[in-house]
ROKOLTI-522190 format. One record per residue (C-alpha): residue in one letter; x negated, y negated, z negated; residue number from 1. Coordinates in nm, 4 decimals. Example, Ala and Ser with C-alpha at 12.3 -4.5 7.8 and 13.67 -1.06 7.14 Angstrom:
BEGIN
type:X:Y:Z:seq
A:-1.2300:0.4500:-0.7800:1
S:-1.3670:0.1060:-0.7140:2
# end
This chain:
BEGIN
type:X:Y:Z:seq
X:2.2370:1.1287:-1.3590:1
X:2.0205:1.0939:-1.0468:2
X:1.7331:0.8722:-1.0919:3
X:1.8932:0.4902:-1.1628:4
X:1.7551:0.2289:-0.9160:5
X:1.9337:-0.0403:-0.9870:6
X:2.1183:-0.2339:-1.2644:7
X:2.4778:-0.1430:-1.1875:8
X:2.3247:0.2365:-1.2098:9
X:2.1441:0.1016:-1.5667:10
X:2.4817:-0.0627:-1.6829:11
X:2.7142:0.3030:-1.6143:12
X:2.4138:0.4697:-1.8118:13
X:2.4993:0.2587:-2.0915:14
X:2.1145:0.1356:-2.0907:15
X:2.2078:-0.2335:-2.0199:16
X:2.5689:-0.4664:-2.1336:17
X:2.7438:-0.5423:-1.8352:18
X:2.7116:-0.9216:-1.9670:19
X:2.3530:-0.9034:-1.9288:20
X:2.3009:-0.8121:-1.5203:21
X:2.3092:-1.2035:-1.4599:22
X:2.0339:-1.2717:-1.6649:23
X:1.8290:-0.9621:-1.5681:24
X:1.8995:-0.9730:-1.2022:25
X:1.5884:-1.2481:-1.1122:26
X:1.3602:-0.9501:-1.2712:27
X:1.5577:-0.6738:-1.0412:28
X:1.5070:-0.8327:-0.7352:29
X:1.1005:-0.9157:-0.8258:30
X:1.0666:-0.6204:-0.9751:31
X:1.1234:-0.2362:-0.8926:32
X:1.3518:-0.0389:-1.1291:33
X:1.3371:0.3840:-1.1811:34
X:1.4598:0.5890:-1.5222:35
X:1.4276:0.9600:-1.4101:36
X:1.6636:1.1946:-1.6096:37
X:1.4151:1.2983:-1.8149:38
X:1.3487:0.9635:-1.9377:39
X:1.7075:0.8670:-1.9608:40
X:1.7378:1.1628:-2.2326:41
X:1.4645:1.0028:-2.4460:42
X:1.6653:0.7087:-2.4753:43
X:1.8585:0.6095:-2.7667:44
X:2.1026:0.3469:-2.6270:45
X:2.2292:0.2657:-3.0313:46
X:1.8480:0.1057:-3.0721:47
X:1.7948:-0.2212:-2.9588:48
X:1.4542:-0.1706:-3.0105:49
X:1.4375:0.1605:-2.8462:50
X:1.0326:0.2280:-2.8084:51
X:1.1165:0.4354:-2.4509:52
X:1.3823:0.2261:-2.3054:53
X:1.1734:-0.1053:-2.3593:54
X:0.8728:0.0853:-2.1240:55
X:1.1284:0.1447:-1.8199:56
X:1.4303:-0.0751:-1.8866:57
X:1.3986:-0.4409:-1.7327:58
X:1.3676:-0.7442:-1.9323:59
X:1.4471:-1.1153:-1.9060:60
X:1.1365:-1.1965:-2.0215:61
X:1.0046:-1.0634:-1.7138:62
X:1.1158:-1.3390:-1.5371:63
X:0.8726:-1.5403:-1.7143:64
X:0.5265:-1.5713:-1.5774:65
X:0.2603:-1.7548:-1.8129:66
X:-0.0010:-1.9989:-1.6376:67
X:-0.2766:-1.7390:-1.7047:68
X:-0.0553:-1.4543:-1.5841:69
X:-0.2176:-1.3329:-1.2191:70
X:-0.0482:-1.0932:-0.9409:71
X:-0.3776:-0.8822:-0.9113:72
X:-0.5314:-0.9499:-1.2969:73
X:-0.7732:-0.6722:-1.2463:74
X:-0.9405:-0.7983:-0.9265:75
X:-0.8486:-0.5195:-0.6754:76
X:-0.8054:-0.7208:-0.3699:77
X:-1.1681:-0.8301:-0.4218:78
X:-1.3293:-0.5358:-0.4525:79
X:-1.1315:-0.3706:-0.1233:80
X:-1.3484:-0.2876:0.1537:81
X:-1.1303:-0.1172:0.3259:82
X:-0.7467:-0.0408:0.2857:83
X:-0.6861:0.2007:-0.0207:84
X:-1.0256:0.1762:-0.1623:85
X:-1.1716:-0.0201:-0.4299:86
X:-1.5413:0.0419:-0.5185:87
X:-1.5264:-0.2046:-0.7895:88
X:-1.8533:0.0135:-0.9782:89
X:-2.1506:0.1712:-0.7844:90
X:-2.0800:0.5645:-0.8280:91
X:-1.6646:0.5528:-0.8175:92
X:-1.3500:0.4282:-0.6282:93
X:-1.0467:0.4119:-0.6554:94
X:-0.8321:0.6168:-0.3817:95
X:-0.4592:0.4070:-0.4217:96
X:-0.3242:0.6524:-0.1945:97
X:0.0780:0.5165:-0.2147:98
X:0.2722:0.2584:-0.3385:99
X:0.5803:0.5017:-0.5300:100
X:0.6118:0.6111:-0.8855:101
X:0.8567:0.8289:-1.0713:102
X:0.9345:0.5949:-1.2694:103
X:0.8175:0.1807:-1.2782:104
X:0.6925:0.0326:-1.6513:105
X:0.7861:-0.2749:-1.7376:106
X:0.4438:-0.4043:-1.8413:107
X:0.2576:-0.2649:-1.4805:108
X:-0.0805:-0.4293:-1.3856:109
X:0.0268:-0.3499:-1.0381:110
X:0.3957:-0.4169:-1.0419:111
X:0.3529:-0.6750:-0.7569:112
X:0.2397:-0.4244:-0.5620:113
X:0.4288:-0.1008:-0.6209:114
X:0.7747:-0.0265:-0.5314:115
X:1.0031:0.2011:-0.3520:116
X:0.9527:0.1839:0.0054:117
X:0.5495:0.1310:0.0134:118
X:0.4214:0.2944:0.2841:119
X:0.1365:0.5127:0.1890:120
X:-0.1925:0.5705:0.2872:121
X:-0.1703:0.7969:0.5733:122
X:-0.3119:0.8455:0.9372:123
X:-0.5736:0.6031:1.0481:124
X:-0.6250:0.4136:0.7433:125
X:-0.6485:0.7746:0.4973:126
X:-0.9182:0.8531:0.7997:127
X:-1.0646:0.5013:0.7424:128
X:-1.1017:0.5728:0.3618:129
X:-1.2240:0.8648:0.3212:130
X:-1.4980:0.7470:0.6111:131
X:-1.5845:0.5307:0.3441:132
X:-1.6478:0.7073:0.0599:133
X:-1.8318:0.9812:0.2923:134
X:-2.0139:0.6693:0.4123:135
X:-2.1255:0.6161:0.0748:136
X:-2.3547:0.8799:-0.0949:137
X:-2.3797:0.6763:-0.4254:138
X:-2.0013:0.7556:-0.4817:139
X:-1.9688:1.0610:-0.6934:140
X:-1.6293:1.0202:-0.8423:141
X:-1.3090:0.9403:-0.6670:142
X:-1.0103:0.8285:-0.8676:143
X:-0.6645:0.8813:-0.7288:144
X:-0.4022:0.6658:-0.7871:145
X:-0.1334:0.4313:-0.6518:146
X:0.1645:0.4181:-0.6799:147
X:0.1380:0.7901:-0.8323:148
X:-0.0406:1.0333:-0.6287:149
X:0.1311:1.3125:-0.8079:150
X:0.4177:1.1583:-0.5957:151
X:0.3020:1.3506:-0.2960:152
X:0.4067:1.6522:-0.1427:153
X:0.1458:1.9689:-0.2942:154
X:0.0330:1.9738:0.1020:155
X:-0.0447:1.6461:0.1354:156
X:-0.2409:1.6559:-0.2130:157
X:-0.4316:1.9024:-0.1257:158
X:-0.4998:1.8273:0.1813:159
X:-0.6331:1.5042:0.0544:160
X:-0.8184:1.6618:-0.2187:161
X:-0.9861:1.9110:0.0270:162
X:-1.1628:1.6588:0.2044:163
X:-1.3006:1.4846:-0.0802:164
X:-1.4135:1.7898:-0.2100:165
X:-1.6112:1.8423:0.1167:166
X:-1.8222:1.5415:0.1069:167
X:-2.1274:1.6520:-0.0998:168
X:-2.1930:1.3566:-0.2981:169
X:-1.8636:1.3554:-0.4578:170
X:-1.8859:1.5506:-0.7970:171
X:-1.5181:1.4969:-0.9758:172
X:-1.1828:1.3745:-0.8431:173
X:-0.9858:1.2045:-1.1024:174
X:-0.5898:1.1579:-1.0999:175
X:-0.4226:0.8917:-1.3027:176
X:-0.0559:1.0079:-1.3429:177
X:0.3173:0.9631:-1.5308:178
X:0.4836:1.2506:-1.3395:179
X:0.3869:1.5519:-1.6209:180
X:0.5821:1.3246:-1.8934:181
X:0.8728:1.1173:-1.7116:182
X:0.9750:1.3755:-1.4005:183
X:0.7821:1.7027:-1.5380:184
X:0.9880:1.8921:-1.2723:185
X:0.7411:1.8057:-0.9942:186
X:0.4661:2.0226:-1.1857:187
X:0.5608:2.3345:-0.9891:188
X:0.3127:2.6197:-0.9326:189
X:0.2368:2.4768:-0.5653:190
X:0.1401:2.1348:-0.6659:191
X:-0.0911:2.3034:-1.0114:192
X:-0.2557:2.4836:-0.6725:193
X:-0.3394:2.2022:-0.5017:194
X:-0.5248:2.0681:-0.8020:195
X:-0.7499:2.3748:-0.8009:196
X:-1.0077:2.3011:-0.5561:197
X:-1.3785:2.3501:-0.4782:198
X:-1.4919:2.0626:-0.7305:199
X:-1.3860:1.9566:-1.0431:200
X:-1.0447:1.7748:-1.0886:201
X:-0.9469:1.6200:-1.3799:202
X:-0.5903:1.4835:-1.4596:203
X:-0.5379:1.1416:-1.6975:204
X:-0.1572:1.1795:-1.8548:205
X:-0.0333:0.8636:-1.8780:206
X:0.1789:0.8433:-2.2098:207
X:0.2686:0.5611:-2.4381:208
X:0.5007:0.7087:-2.7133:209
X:0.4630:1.0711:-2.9224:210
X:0.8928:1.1190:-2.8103:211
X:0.7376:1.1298:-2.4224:212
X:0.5499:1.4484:-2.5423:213
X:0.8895:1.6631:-2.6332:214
X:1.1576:1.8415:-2.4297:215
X:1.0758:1.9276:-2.0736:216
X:0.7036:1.7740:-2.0280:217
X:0.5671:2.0406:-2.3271:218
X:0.6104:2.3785:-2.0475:219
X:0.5001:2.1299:-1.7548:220
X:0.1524:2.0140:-1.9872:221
X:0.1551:2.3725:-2.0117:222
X:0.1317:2.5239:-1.6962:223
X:-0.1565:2.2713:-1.6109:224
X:-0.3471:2.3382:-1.9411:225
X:-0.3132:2.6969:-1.8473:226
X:-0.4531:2.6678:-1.5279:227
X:-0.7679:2.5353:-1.6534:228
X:-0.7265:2.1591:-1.4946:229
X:-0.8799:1.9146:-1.7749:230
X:-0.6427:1.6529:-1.9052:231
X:-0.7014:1.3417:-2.0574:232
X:-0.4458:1.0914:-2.1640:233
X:-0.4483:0.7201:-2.1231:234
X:-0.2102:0.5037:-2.3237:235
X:-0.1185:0.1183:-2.2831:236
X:-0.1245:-0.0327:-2.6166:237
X:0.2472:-0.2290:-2.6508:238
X:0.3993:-0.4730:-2.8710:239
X:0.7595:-0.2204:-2.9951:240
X:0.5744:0.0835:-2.8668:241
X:0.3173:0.1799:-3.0247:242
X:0.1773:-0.1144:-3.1738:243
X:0.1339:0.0651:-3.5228:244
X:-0.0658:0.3444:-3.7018:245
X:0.1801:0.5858:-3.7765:246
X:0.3151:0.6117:-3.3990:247
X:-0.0436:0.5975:-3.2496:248
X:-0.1810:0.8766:-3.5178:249
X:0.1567:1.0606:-3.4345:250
X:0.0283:1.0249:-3.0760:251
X:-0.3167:1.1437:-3.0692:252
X:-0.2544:1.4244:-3.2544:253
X:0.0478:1.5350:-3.0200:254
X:-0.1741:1.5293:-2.7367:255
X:-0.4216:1.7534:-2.8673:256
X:-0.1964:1.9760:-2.9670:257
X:-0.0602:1.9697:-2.6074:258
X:-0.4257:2.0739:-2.5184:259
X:-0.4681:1.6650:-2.4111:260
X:-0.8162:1.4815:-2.4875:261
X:-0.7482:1.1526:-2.6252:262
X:-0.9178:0.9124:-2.3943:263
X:-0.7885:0.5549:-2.2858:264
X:-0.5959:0.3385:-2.4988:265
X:-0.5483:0.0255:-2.2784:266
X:-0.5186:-0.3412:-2.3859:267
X:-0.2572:-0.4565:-2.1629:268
X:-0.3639:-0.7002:-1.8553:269
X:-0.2738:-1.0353:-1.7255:270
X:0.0285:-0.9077:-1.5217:271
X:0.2740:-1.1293:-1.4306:272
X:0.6039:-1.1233:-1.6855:273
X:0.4504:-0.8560:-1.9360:274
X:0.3221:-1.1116:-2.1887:275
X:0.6130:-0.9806:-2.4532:276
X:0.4015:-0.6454:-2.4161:277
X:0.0625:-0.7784:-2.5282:278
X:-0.1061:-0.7920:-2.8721:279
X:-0.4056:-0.9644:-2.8709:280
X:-0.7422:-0.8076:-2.8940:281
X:-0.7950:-0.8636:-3.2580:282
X:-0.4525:-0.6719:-3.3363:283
X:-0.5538:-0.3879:-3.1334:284
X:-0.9110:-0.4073:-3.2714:285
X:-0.7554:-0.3764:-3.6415:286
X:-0.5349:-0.0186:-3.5141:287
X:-0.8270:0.1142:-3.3420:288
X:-1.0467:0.0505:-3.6948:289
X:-0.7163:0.1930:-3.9226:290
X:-0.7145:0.4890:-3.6572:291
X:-1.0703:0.5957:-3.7180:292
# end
């Protein structure tokens, strides 16, 4: 199948009972929906508990939004000086450069925000922010992400990339990214060429589960390891995920094997809906501890 959008699309996949689109439709219509192909063949639909299809498939639970819960819990909008920056720490920003993703996960710290149809940064305003960071010679590291700026077109990337590389003060671009694991066909040879610039740029995987790491993301993780662009991973720690030691060992150890550095493993935020994700931070304190 196509990429599935919607839950009549997640019902003929077999991914959702036909007697459940009532309950889950409040979340569908808050909420964007995406299973690429890739991730739709990770899926066992005979598990309930299915560690990939609870990342990507919605949830009524979603449509339940705790008093603590907030629509920006990270504090972006107050650390925007301009549109499609956020300079929340002296020497780095973040570069949100678009709103899309391959795929959306259910437990997203931006999911108010992202969505199908998000215009992205572009014209004036991509003018605007790169002004800024030029502006700003204490900035040496830019961080791209979104939406998922693997998302754009290998010209537009590059073009991007380009002109942060030809602002002096900036020493590393960083790219936070899904696409290598949930649509690995977008790693073509043009877009691992626009990551190959005139300064350093370093990718972060973002993976969750060691069945992401199989099938066609392995020759994808390839062709970037073999073109010498460093990757990192970052994981989101989540309740029927990954919320144990074997699956997190099984993990770590698949990504260096893939040639990944181990690097974030995320204690899920405030996000509206996603409280059925989160363990609190004594749990995850105890798998870090077994872990090591």
């Amino acid at each position: 199948m196509a990429t599935a959008r919607d839950l009549g699309q997640l019902v003929a996949a077999g991914f959702v009972a036909s007697d459940a689109v009532a309950d889950l439709r409040p979340v569908a219509e808050r909420y964007a929906i995406a299973v690429t192909d890739t991730v739709a063949a990770l899926i066992d639909p005979s598990d309930p508990n299915d560690p990939i299809a609870r990342q990507f498939i919605p949830d009524p639970r979603e449509a339940i939004t705790l008093d603590h819960e907030r629509a920006d819990p990270i504090g972006d909008a107050a650390h925007s000086p301009v549109p499609g920056i956020v300079h929340r720490y002296p020497d780095r920003v973040l570069l949100k450069l678009l709103h899309a993703c391959p795929v959306y996960c259910r437990f997203c710290f931006r999911r108010e925000m992202v969505g199908p149809g998000g215009e992205a940064l572009d014209g004036p305003a991509l003018t605007q922010a790169i002004a800024y960071i030029a502006a700003h010679p204490a900035i040496w590291e830019v961080i791209l992400t979104g939406g998922d700026p693997l998302m754009l077109s290998p010209r537009r990337l590059a073009a991007v990339i380009e002109q942060l590389a030809a602002i002096p003060h900036v020493g590393l671009v960083r790219i936070h990214s899904r696409v290598p694991v949930v649509d690995p066909q977008r790693i073509t040879a043009d877009l691992v060429a626009a990551l190959q610039a005139a300064k350093p740029v370093w990718l972060l995987i973002h993976t969750n589960h060691p069945r992401e790491l199989t099938g066609p993301a392995v020759p994808a993780i390839a062709r970037l390891a073999d073109a010498g662009i460093p990757l990192l991973s970052q994981s989101v720690l989540s309740r029927g995920v990954n919320d144990d030691v074997d699956t997190l060992t099984q993990l770590m150890r698949r990504l260096v094997e893939l040639r990944i550095t181990p690097h974030y493993l995320h204690h899920g935020d405030l996000a509206p809906g996603t409280s059925h994700f989160r363990l609190t931070i004594a749990e995850g304190q105890r798998l870090v501890a077994a872990l090591q």
